[in-house]
Kinemage of the C-alpha trace (Angstrom):
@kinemage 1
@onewidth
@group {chain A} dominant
@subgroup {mainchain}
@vectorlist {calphas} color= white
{ca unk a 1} P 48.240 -133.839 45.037
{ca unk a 2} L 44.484 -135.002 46.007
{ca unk a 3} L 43.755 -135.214 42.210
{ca unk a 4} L 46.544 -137.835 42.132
{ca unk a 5} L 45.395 -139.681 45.991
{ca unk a 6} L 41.626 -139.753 44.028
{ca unk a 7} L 43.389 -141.788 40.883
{ca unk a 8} L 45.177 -143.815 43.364
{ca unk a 9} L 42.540 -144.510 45.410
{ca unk a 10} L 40.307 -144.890 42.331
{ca unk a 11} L 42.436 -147.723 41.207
{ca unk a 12} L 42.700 -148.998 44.675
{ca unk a 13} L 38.838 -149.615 44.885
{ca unk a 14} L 38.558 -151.034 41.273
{ca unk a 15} L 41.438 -153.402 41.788
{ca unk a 16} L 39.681 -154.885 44.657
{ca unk a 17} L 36.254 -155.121 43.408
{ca unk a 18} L 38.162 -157.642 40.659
{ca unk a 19} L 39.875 -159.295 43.987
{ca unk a 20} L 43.293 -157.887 43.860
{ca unk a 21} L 45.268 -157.513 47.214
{ca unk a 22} L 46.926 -154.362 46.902
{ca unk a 23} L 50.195 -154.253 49.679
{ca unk a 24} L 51.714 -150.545 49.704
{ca unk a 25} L 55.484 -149.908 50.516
{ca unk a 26} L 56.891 -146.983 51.831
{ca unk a 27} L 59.540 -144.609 50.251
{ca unk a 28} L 63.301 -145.066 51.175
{ca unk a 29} L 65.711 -141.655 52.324
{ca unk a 30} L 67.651 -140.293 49.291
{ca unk a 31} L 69.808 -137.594 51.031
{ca unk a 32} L 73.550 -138.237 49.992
{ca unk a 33} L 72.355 -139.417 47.033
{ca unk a 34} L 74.957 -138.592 43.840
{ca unk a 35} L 72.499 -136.352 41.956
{ca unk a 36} L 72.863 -133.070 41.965
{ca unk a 37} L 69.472 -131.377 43.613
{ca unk a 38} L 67.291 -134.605 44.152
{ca unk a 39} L 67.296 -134.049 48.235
{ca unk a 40} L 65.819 -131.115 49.726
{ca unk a 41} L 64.674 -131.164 53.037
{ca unk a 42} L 60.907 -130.335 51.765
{ca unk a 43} L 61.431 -133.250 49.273
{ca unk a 44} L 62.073 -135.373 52.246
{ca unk a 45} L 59.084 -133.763 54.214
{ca unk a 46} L 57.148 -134.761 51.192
{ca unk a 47} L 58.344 -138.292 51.613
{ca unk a 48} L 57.476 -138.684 54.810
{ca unk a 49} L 53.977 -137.591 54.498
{ca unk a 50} L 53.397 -140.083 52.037
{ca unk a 51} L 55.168 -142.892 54.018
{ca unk a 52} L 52.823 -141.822 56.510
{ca unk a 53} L 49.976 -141.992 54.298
{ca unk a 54} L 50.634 -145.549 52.803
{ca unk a 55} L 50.836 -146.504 56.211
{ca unk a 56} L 47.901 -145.831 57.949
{ca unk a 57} L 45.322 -144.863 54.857
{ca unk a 58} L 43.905 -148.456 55.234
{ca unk a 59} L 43.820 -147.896 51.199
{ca unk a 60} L 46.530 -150.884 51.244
{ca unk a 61} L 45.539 -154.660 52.333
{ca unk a 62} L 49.101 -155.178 53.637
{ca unk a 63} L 51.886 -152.499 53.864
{ca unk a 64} L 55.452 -153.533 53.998
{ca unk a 65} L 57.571 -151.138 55.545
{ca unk a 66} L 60.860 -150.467 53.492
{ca unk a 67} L 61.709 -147.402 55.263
{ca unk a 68} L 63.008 -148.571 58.738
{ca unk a 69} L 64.860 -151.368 57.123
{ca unk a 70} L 67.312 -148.696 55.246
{ca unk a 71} L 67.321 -145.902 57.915
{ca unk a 72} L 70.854 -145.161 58.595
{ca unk a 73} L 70.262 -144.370 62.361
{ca unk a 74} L 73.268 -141.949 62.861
{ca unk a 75} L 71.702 -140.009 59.646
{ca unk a 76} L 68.023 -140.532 59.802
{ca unk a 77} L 67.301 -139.159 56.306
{ca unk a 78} L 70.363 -141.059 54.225
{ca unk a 79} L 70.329 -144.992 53.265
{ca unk a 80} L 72.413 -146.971 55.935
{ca unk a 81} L 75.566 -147.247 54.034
{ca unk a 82} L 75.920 -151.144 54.069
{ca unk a 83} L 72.719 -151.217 51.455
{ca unk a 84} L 73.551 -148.122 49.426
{ca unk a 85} L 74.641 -148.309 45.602
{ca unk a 86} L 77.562 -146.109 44.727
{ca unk a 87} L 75.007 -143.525 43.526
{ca unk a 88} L 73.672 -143.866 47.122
{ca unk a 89} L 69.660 -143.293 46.352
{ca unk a 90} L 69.065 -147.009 45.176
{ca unk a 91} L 70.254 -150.188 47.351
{ca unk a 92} L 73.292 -152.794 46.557
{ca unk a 93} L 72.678 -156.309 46.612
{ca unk a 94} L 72.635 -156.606 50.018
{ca unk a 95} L 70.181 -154.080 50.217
{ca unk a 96} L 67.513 -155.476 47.623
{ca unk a 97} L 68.177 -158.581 50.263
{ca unk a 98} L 67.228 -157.008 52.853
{ca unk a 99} L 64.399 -155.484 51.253
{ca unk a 100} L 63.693 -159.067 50.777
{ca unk a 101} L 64.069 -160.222 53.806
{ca unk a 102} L 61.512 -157.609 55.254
{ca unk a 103} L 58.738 -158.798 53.344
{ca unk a 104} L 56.562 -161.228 55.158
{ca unk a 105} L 55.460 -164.076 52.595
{ca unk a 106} L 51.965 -164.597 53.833
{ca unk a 107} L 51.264 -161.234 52.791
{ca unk a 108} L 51.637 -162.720 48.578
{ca unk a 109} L 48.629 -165.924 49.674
């Protein structure tokens, strides 16, 4: 794993000596989700340490925050079921709209 946060961060500090704004976004919930052994609860411990890493690294310019926006709040570590696909780890429509709808614009100028 730190080999991997050394590439990324590698990249990170080349893209902005050539002036790119790099904006992280966090990892959505996949338990429920219709494949067979893709949530485990250390999976999902996994996931939140790297939400919690794009978040406050400072390795990001912006970060937009995906994860609170599909939280299902009567089960934390599932999509809320209003944005969930029928395979229930990607979002519907409605939920790439909300993802959408979540992104401040001014972070893009």
């Amino acid at each position: 794993m730190v080999r991997l946060l050394d590439v990324k961060l590698d990249i990170g500090n080349r893209a902005h000596a050539r002036g790119v704004k790099l904006i992280g976004a966090t990892i959505s919930r996949s338990e429920g989700a219709d494949i067979p052994g893709y949530y485990s609860e250390s999976k999902d411990a996994v996931r939140q340490t790297a939400n919690k890493w794009i978040r406050t690294s400072g390795s990001f310019d912006a970060v937009i925050d995906f994860d609170p926006v599909f939280r299902d709040p009567d089960h934390p570590s599932r999509l809320l079921p209003r944005f969930a696909s029928k395979n229930r780890l990607h979002p519907n429509d409605v939920g790439y709209q909300a993802m959408a709808d979540a992104i401040d614009l001014a972070l893009l100028k």
